[in-house]
C-alpha positions as CSV (number, residue, x, y, z in Angstrom):
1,X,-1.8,-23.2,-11.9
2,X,-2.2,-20.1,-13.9
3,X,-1.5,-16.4,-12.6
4,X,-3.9,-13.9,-12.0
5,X,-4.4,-11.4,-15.0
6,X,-2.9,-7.7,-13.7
7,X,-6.0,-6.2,-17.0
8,X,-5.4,-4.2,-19.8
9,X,-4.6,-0.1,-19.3
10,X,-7.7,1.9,-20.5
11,X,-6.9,2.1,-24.5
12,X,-8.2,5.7,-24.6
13,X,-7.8,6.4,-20.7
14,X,-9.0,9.8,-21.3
15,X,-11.2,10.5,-18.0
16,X,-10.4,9.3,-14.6
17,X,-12.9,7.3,-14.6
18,X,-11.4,5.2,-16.8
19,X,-8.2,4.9,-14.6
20,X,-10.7,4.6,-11.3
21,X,-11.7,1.4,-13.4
22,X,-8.5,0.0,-14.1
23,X,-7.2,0.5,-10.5
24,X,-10.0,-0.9,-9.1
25,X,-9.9,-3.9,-11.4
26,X,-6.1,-4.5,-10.5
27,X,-7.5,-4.1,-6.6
28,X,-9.9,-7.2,-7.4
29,X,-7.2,-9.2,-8.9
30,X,-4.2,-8.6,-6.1
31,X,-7.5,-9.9,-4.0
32,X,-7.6,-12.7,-5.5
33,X,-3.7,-13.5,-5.8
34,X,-3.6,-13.3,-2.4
35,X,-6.4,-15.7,-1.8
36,X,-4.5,-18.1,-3.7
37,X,-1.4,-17.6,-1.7
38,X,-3.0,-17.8,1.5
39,X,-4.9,-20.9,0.8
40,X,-2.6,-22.4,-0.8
41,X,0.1,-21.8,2.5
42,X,-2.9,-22.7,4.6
43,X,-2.9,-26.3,3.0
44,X,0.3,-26.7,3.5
45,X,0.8,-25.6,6.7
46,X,-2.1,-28.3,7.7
47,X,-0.3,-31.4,5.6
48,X,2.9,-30.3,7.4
49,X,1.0,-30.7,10.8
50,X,-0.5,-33.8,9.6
51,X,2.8,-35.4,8.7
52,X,4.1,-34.1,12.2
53,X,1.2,-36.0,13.6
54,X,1.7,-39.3,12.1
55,X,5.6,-39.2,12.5
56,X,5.1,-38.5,16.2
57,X,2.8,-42.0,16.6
58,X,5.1,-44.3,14.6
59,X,7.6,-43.6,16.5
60,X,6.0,-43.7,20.1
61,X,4.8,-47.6,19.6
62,X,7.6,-49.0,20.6
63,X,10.8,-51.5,19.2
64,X,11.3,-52.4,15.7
65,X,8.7,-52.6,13.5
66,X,6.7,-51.2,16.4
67,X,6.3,-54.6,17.8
């Protein structure tokens, strides 16, 4: 339930490597962000289906109380 860290700007940020650092650090979080949002839409869209499922063969059985 907690965010993903964006990181910390290079303090002295003096060379590009220091930025090539920090952008590539931000690249590995926005990978995992989307990881989350992607499984977490994947679950989901599965319990949705599941529901669907279910609904669909309670209501196929017949009268009340599917008797």
């Amino acid at each position: 339930m907690q965010g993903v860290p964006a990181g910390d700007v290079p303090n002295d940020g003096q060379t590009a490597g220091d930025w090539v650092k920090y952008s590539d650090h931000l690249a590995g979080q926005l990978d995992v962000a989307n990881d989350r949002y992607v499984s977490g839409v994947t679950i989901i869209q599965r319990c949705e289906a599941r529901d669907r499922a279910a609904v669909g063969k309670s209501t196929k059985k017949g009268g009340f109380l599917g008797l």
